[in-house]
N, C-alpha and C positions, 0 to 999 in steps of 0.2 A: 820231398820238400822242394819247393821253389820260391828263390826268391830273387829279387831283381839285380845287387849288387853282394860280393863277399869279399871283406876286407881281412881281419885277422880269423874269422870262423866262433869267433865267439860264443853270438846269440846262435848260429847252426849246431853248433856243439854242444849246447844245453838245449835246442829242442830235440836233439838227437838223445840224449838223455833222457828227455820229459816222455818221448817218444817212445824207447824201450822200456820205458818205467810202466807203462801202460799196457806192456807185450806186445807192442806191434813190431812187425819184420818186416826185412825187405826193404830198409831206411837207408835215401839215396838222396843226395842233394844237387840239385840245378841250379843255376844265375847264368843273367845273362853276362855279364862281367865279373868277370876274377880281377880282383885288383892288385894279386900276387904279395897280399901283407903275410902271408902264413895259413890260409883258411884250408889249404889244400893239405895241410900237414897236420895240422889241428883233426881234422876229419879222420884221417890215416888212425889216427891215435885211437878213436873210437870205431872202426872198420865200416865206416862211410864215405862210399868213393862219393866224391865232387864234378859235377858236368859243368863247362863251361864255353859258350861259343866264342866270346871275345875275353883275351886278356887286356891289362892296361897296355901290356907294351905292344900288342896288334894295334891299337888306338892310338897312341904316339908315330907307328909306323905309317901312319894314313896321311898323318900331318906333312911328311915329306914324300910326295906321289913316285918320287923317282926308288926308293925303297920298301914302298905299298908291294904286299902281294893280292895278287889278283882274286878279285872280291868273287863269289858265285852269284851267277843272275839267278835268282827264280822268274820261271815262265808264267806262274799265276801273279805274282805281284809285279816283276818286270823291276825290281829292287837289288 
């Protein structure tokens, strides 16, 4: 599954349900943002690891440059 933001894991956690109700495996969830409400725990509970590139609190850390860590450049984007 992918989806853009995860807050408590809610609606992930009932299409992870909808999902094995249907027999599919292999059910793995991505966002780009973890918003750190619980969704990572909620997941655990149905044995669906959660990928996340940025949490909220990496995004608070950006806000004050002097305790940012150091962002990765991509060479194709230059981002």
């Amino acid at each position: 599954m992918v989806d853009d933001v995860a807050g408590t894991g809610a609606a992930l956690e009932r299409t992870v349900g909808e999902l094995r109700r249907q027999q599919h495996s292999g059910v793995g969830a991505f966002v780009v943002l973890y918003r750190q409400q619980g969704a990572a725990e909620a997941l655990e509970h149905v044995d669906c690891p959660l990928t996340a590139p940025f949490r909220l609190e990496d995004l608070a850390l950006l806000r004050r440059p002097e305790q940012a860590p150091e962002l990765a450049t991509s060479k194709r984007t230059g981002t």
